[in-house]
Residue, then its C-alpha position, 0 to 999 in steps of 0.5 A: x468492501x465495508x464502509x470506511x474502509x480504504x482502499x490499498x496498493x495490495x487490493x490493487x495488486x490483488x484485484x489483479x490477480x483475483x477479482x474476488x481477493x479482496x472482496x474475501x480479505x474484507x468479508x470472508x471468515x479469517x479461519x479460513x485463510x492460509x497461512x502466509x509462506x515464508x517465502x511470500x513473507x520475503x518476497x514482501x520485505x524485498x518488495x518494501x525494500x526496492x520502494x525504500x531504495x527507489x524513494x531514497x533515490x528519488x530524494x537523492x536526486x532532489x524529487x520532492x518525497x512525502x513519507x507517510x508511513x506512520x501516518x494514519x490512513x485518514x492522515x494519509x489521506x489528506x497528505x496525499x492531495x496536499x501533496x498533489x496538489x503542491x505538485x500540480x501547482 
């Protein structure tokens, strides 16, 4: 993984699958990937659906839910341990 590059729930998720994944997804030659089938495609949509009912569910029931979404990955960052931290206090 290069410098400055963080880490995701999909390297996770394909480090278990593949040890060497996401090595290749952040060195290897982008020509030489597939492409992403349809279904693939939809298999995620209906994943970041289930995380969008289960969030909502969690807030529905008075869980505090810190969205970052469209934050930026260093923003993110920073929400997260405040957001920890708020939880561990």
């Amino acid at each position: 993984m290069a410098l400055n590059q963080y880490i995701t729930a999909q390297d996770l998720y394909n480090y278990t699958k593949c040890h060497h994944k996401i090595y290749l997804d952040a060195n290897g030659d982008p020509a030489e990937k597939g492409e992403v089938s349809s279904f693939a495609k939809l298999l995620w949509e209906m994943g970041l659906q289930t995380e969008r009912e289960y969030l909502s569910g969690l807030a529905g029931c008075g869980e505090a839910v810190t969205d970052l979404s469209r934050s930026t990955p260093e923003a993110a960052s920073v929400q997260t341990r405040e957001a920890m931290r708020r939880r561990g206090a």
